[in-house]
N, C-alpha and C positions, 0 to 999 in steps of 0.2 A: 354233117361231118365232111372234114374235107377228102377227097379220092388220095391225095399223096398216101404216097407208099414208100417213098422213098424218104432218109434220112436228109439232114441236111450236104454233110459230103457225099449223100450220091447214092449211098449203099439201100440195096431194097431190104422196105423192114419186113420179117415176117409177121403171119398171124400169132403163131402158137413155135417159141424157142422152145427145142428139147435137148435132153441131155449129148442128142446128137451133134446139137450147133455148137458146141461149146469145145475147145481144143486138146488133145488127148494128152497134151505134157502141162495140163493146168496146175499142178503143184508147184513145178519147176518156174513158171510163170508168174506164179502169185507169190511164192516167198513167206513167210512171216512179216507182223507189221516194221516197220524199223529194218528190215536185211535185205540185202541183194536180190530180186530188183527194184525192193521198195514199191509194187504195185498197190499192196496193201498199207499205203504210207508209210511216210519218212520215219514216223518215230515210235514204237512199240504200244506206247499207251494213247497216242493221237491224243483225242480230246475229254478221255475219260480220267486224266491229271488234272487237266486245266483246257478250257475253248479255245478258241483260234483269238487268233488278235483282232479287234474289233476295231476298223480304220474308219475315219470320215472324210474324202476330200473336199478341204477346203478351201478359199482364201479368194480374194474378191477387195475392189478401192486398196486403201491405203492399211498401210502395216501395221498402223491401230487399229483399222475394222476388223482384221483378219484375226488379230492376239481378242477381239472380243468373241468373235466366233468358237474359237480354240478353245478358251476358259469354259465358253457354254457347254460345249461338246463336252468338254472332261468331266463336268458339273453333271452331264448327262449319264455317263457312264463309260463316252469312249476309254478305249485302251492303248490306243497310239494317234498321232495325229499325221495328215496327209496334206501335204502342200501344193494347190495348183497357185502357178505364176502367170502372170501377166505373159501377153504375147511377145512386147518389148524386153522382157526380161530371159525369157527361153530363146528370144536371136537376139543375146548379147549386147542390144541396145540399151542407151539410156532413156528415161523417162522424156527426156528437153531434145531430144536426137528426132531434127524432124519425119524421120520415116518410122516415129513411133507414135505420132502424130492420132490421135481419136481410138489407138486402143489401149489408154495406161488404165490399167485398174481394169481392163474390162474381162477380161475369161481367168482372172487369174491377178491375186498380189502384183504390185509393183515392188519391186527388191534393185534398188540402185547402190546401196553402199553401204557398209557395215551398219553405220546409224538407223537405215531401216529393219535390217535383221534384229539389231536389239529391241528395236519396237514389238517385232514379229514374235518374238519368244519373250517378253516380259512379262515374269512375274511365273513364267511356266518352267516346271523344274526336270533340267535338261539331264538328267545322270538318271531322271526315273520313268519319262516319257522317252515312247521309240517314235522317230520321225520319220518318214515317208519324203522323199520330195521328186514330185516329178516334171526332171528335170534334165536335159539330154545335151545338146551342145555345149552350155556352161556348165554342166552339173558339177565338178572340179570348183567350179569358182562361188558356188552358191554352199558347198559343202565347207569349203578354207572359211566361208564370210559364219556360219554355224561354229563350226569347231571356235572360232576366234571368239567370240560371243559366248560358248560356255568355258570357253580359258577364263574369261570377263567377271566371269560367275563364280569361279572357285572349282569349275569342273572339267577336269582332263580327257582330255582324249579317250585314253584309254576307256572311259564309262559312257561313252556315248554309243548310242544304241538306234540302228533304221538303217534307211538305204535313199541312194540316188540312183535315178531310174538310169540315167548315163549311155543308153541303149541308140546308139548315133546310128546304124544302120536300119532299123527301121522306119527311121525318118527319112532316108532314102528312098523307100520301098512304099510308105504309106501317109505320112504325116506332115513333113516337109519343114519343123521347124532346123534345117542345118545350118551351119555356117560355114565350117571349114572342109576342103575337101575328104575323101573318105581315108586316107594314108594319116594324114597327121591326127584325124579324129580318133583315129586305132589306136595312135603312137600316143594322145591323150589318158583314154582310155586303161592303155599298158601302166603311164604315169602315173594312176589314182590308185590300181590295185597298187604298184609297189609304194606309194607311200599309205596308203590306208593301212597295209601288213605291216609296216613300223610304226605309225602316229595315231591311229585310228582303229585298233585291229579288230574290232566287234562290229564295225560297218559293214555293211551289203552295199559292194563296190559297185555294182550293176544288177540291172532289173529287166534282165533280158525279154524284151517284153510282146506277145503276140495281140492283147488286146486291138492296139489301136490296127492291125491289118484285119481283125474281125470285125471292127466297127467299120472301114471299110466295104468291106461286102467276101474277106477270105472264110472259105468251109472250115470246119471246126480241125480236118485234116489238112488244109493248106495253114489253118493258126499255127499247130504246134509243128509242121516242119519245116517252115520258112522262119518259124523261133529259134528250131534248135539247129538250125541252119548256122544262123546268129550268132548261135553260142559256140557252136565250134569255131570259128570265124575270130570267137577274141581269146575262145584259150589258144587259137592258134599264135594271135598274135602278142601275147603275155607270153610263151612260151618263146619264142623270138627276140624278144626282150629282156630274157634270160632269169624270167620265172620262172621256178620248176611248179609242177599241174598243185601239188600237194599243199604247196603254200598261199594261192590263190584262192584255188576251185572252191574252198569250201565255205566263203561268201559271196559267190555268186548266188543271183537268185532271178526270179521269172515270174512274170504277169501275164494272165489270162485272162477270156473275157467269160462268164459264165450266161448263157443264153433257157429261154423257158423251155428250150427242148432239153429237157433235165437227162435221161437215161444217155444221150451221145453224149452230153454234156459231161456227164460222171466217166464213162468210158473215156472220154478224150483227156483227162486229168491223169488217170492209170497208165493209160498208153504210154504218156511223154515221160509220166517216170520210169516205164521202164525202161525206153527206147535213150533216155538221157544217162540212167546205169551203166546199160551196158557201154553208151558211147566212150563215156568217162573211163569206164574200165577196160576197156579194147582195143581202143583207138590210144587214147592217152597214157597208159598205164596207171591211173590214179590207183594209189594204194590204201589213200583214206577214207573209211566209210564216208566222211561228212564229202568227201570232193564228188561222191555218184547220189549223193541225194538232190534228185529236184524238189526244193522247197519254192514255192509259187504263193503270191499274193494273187487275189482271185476280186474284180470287180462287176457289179451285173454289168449289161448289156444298153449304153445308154441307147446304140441305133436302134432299139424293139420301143424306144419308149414313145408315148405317141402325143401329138399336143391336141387331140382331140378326147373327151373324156378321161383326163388325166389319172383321175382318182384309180382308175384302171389298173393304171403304173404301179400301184400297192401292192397289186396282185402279182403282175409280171415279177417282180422285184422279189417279192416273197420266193416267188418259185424260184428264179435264178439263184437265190443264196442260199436255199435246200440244195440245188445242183452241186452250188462249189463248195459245199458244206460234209455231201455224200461223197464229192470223190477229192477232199482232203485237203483242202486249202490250207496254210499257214495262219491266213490275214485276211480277211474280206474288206471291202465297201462298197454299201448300197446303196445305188441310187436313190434320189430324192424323185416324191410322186410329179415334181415340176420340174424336174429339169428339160424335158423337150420345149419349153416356156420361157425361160430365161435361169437365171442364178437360182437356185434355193433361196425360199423363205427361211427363216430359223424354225419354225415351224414344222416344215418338210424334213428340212435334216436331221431333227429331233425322232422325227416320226421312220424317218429311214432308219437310225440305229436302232428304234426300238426292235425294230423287225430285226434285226439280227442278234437282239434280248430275248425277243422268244421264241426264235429257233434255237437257243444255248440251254434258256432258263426253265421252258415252258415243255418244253420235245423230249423226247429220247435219244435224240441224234446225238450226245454224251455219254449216255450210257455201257457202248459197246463200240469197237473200231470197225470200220470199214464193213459195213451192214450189208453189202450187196454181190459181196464174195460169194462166188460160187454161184451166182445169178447168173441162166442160163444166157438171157438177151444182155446183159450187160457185160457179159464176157465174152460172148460170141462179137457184140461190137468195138471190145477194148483191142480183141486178136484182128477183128476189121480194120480199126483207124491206124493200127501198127502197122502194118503192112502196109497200107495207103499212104501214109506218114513219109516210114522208111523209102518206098518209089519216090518218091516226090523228093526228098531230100538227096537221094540219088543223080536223080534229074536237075537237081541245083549244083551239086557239083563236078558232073559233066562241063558245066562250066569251068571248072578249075577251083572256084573258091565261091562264098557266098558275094561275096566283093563283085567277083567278075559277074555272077549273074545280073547282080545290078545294074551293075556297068549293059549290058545285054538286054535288060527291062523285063527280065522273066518273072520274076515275083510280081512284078505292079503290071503285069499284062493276067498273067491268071487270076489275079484280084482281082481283076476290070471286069474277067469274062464272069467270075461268081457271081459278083454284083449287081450287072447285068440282068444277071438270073432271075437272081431274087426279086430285082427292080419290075420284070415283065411278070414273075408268077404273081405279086401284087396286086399288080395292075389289072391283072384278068381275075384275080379271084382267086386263082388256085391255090395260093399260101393265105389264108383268112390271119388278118392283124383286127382283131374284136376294137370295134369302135371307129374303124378306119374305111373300111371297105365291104364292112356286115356287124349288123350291131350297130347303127349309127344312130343318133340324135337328132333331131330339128334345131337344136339351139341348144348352147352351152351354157353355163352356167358364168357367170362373170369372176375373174379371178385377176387380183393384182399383184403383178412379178412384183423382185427386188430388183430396184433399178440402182444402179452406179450413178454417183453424182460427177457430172461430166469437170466438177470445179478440181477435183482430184489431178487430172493432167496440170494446171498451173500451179497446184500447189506443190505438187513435187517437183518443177524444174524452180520453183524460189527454195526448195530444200537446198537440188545439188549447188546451185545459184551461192548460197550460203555456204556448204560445206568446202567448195572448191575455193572461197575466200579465206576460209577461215586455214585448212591446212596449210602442211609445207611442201604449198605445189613444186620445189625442185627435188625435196626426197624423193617424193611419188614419181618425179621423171626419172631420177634415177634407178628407183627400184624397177618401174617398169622398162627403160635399157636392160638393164641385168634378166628381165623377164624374156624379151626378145633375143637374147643371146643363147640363151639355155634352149629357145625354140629353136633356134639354128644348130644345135648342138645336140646330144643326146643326153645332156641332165635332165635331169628331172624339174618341170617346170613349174611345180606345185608348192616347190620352197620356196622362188622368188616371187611368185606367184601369192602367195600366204603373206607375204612381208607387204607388198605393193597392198591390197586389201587392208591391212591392220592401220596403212597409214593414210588410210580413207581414197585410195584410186575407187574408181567407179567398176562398178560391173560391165558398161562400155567400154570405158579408159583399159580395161584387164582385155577385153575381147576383140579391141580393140588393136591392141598391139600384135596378140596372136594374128592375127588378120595380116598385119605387114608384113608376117614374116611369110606366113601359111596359106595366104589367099582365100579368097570365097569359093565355095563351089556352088555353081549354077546349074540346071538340072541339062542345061546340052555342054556341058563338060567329060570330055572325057579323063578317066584315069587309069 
């Protein structure tokens, strides 16, 4: 066994919790399930109504591969579907745009223009699936190019159901797919919630999201207060924009990464929602229950997964969705046992929902809410990572705003130094990864990824190639003027914006234009 004793953020674990460790206003803390602070989750009956939503991210080549993937999934028993895109498509490029050159189709769909979205959703019935799309810089223009697509269908706005991750300051801090700088990405942002509240109103406008600074190397106490760092950061700026908290807040929503260290794992779930409660209602004055509930999508942990003894990852994977399963997830998905390998097999991703079948089907984890209330060590660390949380999130706004710390490099410097951590405790042994660096093998077993066919880049620049012949390339000029105008202005940019899309502009030609008005941001810019 390994000497650690200490938690992943830091905190020493004890041998033996007693009712000593555990905090003496624990009532007042814990709440009922469903009420103020919502530690015992968001919703009174949690999952003994119905299970969390069962996601798969998918999508991989062309937008027929992906609609075959989807069909499978549903076939299989998902309950919502999750959309990873292409690289070229998450920085607003087009497929034929030489700086997107060797990665179309590769981590992710390529999504060039309506025509591929209705590929993407054909035949899938868009009023009864909830969608997922993660999606940050364009997220606005990949949402207009969906909604436009079940207008197509016979299906309104109004019955569309999921979220765009939309979460453009993370990608500051950890990620890097941005485009525009960080002022008009907010003033974006601001644009999506106010017309998702008129056009769309059942959307989860943003996915304010801490996973990917976890998959970087942040402690499970720098994920949730450099997230909800975040979040204050866009009510602030919806609020400025002259949304009142009440009519926004309550589709917002938040992604976490759930890690095998299950017990911090389940405590750091509780923490955020209480710490997120009370912000809402403190800070902001939020008056509606739904604007203090942190509702959170929850995926495992791909950086644990190891491309040595794969089949491993079944195990990991298991435990991590028991974690975001005990401390109350909305939505899960679970890694596939290959993906430290390359794409998922169908196989794998088959095998990953199953595993969160029988955690719902098989378990007791249904039967009763929030099973670990009142659990001396899980309670003593949910009152740990709050307090650790709340410093931290202090110490971000010492800065002035989440914005300015970026601006400063504070968040992506204490990420460095976790990382760091983790990277040496590895190395020496002291954090044991079974299969890696104890536990290991003489030789693996032979396994063949799902490879991308590289013919995929030419055949999507003979798509746009085609599409840009066939429309009325001067409506689309004009509509995209009218789209640059409205950027120079304070309309709302999602109406001309939805028009320029319908008449086949491109998801470049759309990001494109933003771009003249708005400029690039490059990581030595200041703002």
């Amino acid at each position: 066994m390994s000497e650690r004793r200490l938690s992943e953020s830091g905190f020493p674990i004890k041998d033996v919790y007693t009712a000593g460790d555990v905090p003496g206003d624990l009532d007042s803390r814990l709440g009922a399930p469903g009420e103020f602070p919502y530690t015992r989750g968001v919703y009174p009956t949690m999952y003994t109504s119905r299970p969390w939503t069962m996601r798969q991210y998918a999508g991989f080549g062309t937008a027929t591969e992906s609609n075959a993937r989807y069909h499978q999934l549903l076939r299989a028993g998902t309950m919502g579907l999750s959309v990873a895109f292409d690289l070229p498509t998450q920085m607003g490029y087009d497929s034929d745009d030489p700086i997107a050159s060797g990665e179309v189709g590769k981590v992710g769909v390529a999504i060039d223009s309506i025509e591929d979205m209705r590929l993407l959703f054909d035949g899938i019935p868009l009023d009864k699936v909830s969608t997922s799309m993660t999606i940050n810089a364009p997220g606005s223009v990949l949402l207009l190019l969906y909604q436009l697509v079940a207008e197509e269908n016979g299906v309104p706005g109004a019955a569309l159901n999921g979220t765009i991750q939309n979460d453009i300051l993370k990608e500051y801090i950890a990620r890097g797919t941005y485009i525009f700088p960080p002022k008009p990405s907010l003033r974006l942002v601001a644009d999506t919630f106010g017309y998702c509240r008129t056009e769309v109103p059942k959307w989860n406008t943003i996915s304010i999201s801490g996973y990917h600074m976890a998959e970087a190397g942040a402690s499970p106490v720098q994920e949730i207060a450099f997230t909800l760092a975040n979040g204050v950061e866009y009510v602030r700026a919806a609020i400025a924009a002259g949304l009142a908290v009440d009519d926004f807040a309550p589709r917002l929503s938040f992604f976490f990464v759930a890690r095998t260290t299950l017990l911090e794992e389940v405590a750091k779930f509780r923490a955020a929602r209480r710490i997120w409660a009370r912000l809402m209602r403190d800070e902001f004055g939020a008056k509606n229950p739904k604007s203090m509930m942190l509702r959170f999508h929850t995926q495992t942990a791909g950086v644990q997964l190891t491309a040595q003894q794969p089949e491993v990852n079944l195990v990991r994977v298991a435990v991590q969705g028991l974690g975001a399963v005990l401390g109350g997830t909305q939505s899960l998905h679970t890694n596939s046992f290959d993906e430290a390998i390359a794409l998922p097999t169908e196989k794998a991703a088959r095998l990953a929902l199953r595993t969160q079948q029988v955690l719902a089907y098989e378990t007791d984890l249904t039967a009763t809410v929030d099973p670990f209330a009142g659990s001396y060590v899980v309670e003593a660390m949910t009152a740990e990572i709050e307090a650790a949380a709340d410093a931290l999130m202090a110490r971000v706004f010492e800065h002035g705003s989440a914005v300015e710390a970026i601006e400063a490099g504070f968040q992506k410097r204490e990420i460095e130094q976790s990382a760091y951590q983790i990277a040496q405790e590895i190395d020496s042994g002291e954090r044991v990864v079974v299969g890696l660096n104890r536990f290991a093998v003489d030789a693996e077993e032979p396994y063949e990824p799902l490879r991308v066919d590289p013919a995929i880049e030419a055949a999507q620049a003979e798509r746009l190639s085609r599409l840009r012949a066939e429309r009325d390339g001067a409506a689309v000029q004009r509509v995209l003027a009218d789209l640059r105008e409205a950027a120079k202005g304070n309309a709302n940019v999602l109406y001309p914006m939805k028009e320029a899309l319908r008449l086949r502009a491109t998801v470049g030609e759309v990001c494109g234009a933003l771009r003249e008005v708005w400029g690039r941001y490059l990581p030595t810019d200041r703002f």
